[in-house]
C-alpha positions as CSV (number, residue, x, y, z in Angstrom):
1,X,89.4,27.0,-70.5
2,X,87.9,27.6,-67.0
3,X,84.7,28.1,-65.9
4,X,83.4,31.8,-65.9
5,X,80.6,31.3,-63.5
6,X,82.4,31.7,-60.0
7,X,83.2,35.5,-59.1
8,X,85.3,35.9,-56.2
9,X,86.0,39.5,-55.1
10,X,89.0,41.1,-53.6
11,X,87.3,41.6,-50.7
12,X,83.9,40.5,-48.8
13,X,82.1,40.3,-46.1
14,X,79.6,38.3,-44.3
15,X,75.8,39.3,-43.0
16,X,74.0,37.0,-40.9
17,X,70.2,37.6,-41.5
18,X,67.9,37.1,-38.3
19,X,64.9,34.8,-38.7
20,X,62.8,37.9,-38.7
21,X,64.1,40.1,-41.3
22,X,63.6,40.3,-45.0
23,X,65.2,41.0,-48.0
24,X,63.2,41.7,-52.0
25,X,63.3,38.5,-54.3
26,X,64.8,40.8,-56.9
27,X,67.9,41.3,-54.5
28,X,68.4,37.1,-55.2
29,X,68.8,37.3,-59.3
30,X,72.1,37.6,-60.0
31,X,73.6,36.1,-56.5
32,X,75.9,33.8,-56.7
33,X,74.9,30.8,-54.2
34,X,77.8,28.4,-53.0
35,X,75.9,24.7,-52.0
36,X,79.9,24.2,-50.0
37,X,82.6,25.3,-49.2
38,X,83.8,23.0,-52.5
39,X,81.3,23.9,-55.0
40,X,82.5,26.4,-57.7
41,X,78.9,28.3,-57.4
42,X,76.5,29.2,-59.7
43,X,74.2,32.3,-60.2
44,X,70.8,32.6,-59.6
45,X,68.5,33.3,-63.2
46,X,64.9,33.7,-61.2
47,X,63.0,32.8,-58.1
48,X,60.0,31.1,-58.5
49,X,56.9,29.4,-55.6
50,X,56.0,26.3,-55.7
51,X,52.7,26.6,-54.6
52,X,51.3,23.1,-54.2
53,X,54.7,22.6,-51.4
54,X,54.3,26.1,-50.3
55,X,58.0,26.8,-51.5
56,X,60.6,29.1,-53.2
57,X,62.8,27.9,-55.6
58,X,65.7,29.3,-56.9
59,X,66.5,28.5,-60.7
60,X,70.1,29.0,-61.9
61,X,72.6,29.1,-64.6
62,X,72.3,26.2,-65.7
63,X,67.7,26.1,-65.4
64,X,68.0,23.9,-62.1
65,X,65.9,24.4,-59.3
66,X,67.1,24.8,-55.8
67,X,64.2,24.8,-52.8
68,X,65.1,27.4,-50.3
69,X,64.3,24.3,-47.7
70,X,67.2,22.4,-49.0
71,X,70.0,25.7,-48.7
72,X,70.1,25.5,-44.7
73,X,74.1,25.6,-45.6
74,X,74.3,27.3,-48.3
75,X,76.2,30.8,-48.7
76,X,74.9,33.8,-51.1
77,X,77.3,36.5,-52.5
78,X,75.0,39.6,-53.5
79,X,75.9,41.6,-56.2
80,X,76.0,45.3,-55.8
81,X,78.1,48.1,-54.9
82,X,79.4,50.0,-52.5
């Protein structure tokens, strides 16, 4: 059987974020995050701080955290409509 977690769509589209914009946390759970351009992706469960580094994290499927420091490459398919 094959895995379930990657959704591509029949179509997308991409949206560069300036340094100086901002998007709600909520808008993250559910996203599916691609580490490459080989990764099969995962979805994000929850986003959590790390205050002692001063840090979000981003927990998914599978309960593993992901620092937002470390996802300088990373793309993130929002889930939503049209």
């Amino acid at each position: 059987m094959g895995s379930s977690r990657t959704f591509i769509p029949d179509y997308y589209f991409f949206m560069k974020l300036c340094t100086n914009q901002s998007i709600p946390c909520e808008f993250l759970k559910g996203a599916c995050i691609f580490l490459s351009d080989e990764d099969e992706g995962r979805y994000i469960k929850d986003v959590c701080v790390d205050l002692e580094k001063h840090s979000i994290i981003l927990i998914d499927d599978d309960g593993n955290g992901l620092y937002w420091e470390s996802l300088r490459n990373a793309s993130i398919q929002f889930r939503g409509g049209r």
